[in-house]
C-alpha positions in Angstrom: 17.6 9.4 6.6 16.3 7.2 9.3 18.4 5.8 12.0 18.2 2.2 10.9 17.4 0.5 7.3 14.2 -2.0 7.1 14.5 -5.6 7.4 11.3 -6.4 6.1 8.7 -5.1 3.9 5.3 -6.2 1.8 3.9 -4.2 -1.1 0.0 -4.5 -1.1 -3.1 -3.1 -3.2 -5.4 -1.4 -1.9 -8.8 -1.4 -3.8 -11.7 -1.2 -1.1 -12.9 -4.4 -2.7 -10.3 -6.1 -0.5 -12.3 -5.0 2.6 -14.9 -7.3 4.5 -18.5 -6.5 3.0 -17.0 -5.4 -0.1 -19.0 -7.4 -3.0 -18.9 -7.6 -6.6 -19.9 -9.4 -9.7 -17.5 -9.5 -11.4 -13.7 -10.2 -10.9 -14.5 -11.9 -7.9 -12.2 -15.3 -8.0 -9.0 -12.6 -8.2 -9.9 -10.4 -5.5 -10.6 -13.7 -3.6 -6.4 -15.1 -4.7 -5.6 -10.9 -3.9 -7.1 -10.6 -0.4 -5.6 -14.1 0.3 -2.2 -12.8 -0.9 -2.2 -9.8 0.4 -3.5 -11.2 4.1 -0.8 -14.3 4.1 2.2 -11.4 3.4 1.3 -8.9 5.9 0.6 -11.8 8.6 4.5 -12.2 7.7 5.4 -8.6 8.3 3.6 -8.9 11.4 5.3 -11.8 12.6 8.4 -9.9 12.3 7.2 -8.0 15.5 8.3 -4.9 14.9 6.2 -1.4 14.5 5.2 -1.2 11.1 5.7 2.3 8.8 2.7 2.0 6.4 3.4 3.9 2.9 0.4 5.3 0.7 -1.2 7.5 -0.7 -2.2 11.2 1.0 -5.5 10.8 2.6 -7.8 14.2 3.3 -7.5 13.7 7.3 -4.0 12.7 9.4 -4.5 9.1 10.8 -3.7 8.8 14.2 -3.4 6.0 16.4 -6.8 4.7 17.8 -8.5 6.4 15.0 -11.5 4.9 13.9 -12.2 4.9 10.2 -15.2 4.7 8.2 -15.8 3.0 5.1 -19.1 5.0 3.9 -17.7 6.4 1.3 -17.3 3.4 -0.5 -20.3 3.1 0.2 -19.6 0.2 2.8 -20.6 -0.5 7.1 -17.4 -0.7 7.7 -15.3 0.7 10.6 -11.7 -0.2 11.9 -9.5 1.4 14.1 -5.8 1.9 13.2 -3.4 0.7 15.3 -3.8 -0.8 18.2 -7.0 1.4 19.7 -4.8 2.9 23.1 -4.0 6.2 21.8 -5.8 9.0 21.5 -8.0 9.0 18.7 -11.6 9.7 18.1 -14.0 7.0 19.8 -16.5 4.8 19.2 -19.3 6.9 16.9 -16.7 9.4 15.5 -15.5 7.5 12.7 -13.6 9.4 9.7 -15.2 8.5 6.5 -11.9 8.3 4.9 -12.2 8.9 0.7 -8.5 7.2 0.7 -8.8 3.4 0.5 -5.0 2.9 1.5 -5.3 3.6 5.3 -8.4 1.3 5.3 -7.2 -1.8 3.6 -4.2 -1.2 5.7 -5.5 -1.3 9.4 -7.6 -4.2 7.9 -4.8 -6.5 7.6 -3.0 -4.9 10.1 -5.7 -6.3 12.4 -4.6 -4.1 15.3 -1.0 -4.5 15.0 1.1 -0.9 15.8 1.6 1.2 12.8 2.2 4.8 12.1 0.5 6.3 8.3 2.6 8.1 6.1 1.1 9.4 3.1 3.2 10.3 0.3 2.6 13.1 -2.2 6.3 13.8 -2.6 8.8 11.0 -1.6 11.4 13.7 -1.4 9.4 15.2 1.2 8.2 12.1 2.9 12.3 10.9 3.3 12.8 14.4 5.0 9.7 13.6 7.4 11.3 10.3 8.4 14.6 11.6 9.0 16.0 9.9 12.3 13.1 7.4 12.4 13.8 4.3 13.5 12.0 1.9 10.6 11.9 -1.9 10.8 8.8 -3.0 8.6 7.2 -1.2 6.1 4.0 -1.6 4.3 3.8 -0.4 1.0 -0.2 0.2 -0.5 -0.9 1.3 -3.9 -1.3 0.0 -7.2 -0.2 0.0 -11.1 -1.6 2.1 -14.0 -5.6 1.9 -14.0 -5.3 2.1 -17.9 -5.0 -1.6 -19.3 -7.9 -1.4 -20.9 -11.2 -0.1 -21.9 -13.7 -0.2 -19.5 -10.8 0.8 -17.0 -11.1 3.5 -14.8 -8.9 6.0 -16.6 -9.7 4.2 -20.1 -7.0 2.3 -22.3 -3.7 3.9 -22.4 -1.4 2.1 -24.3 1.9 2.4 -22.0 0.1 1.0 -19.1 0.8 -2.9 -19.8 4.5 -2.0 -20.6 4.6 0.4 -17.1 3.5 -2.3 -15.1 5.6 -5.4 -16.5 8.3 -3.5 -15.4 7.1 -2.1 -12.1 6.6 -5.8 -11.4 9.8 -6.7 -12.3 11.5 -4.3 -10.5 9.7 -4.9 -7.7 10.5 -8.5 -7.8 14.0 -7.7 -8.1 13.9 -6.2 -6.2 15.6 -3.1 -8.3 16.2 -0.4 -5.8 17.4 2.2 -7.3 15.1 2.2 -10.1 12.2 2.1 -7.7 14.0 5.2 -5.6 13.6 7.1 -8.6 10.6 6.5 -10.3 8.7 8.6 -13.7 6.1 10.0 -11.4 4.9 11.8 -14.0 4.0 9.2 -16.4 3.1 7.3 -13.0 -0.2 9.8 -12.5 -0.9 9.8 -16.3 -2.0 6.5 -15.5 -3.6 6.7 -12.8 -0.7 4.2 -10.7 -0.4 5.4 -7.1 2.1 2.7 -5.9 5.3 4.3 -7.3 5.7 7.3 -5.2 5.0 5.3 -1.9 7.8 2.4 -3.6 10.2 4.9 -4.0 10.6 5.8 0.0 10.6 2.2 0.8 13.6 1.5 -1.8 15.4 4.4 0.0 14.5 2.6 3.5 15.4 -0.7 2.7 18.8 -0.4 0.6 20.8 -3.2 -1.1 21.1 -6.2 -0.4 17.4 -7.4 0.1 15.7 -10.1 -1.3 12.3 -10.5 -2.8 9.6 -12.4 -3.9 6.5 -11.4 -6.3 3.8 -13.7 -4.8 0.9 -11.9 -7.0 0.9 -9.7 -10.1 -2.8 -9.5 -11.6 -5.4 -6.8 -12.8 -8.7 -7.1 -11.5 -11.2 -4.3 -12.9 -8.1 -3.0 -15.4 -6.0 -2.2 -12.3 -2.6 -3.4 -11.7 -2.1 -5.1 -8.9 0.8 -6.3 -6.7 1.7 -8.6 -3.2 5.4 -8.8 -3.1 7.8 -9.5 0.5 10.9 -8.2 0.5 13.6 -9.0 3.7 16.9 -8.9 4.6 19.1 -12.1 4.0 
């Protein structure tokens, strides 16, 4: 286990509709309300001053500090670097075309603050990896079951609604050790990516912490979430 428990953390989406550039025709007015959300909470987490741990999904290449990331294969001209740009990442013109949004979104509204990427397949692996790390603030990126409806990405499943009232509930709970010990399984039936990610943070925040669900919505038939969480 780390060395300390976290004092602070936000849970965020990350569709690449939340980056700049990104444009739509549809759902627009709530990814306007979700970017504002998202950007007002991790402004917070900044505040807090602290190195942020950043919780996601696995991307294809390791993000490292400096990196600069490409949004090309969302078929956007954008680039951001993670972190704050004095490591020793690749420079200008070697952008990774990342196929994850997560690390994206997240050095986005990160806006150069210091972060390390952890992407999370297993969360039993990922607690293992971040044994005698010292963790302050986490950000949490993923989202709820892509199944609400059809016309969804993964098409109507009828659980989904159900699965995500009570991820948000949990969340704004929050529940801890629900969320430590999440149905991963029915989790990637539909398509929902935040739980695994959710599950390490639980584990690095422990009891007591106090919440607050500041958005809960499902633009494009995707759950999505902005929640703070801190210690009282």
């Amino acid at each position: 286990m780390p060395t300390s428990q976290a004092s602070r953390a936000v849970i965020c989406p990350n569709p690449p509709a939340l980056l700049p550039g990104a444009t739509g025709r549809t759902a627009v007015a709530e990814i306007e309300r979700l970017r504002a959300a998202a950007q007002a909470a991790v402004g917070w987490l900044r505040e807090g001053g602290a190195p942020v741990l950043v919780l996601g999904g696995a991307p294809p290449a390791a993000v490292q500090r400096g990196q600069l990331l490409s949004a090309r294969a969302f078929g956007l001209r954008y680039e951001v670097a993670w972190g704050d740009g004095d490591g020793d990442g690749a420079g200008p013109g070697d952008a990774v075309a990342l196929t994850a949004a997560a690390p994206l979104v997240a050095a986005y509204l990160l806006d150069g603050h210091d972060a390390r990427y952890l992407g999370v397949r297993d969360p039993r692996e990922a607690r293992a990896a971040l044994a005698g790390s010292d963790v302050r603030s986490v950000l949490v990126m993923g989202g709820g079951s892509a199944r609400r409806r059809d016309g969804a990405p993964g098409y109507l499943d009828e659980r989904a609604v159900p699965f995500d009232d009570e991820l948000a509930r949990r969340i704004g709970g929050p529940d801890l050790d629900d969320l430590a010990d999440p149905d991963l399984a029915l989790a990637a039936r539909l398509l929902a990516d935040l739980p695994a990610p959710l599950a390490v943070a639980a584990g690095l925040c422990r009891a007591p912490m106090q919440a607050r669900l500041e958005s809960y919505d499902a633009p494009y038939g995707v759950a999505q979430y902005v929640a703070r969480w801190w210690r009282p």
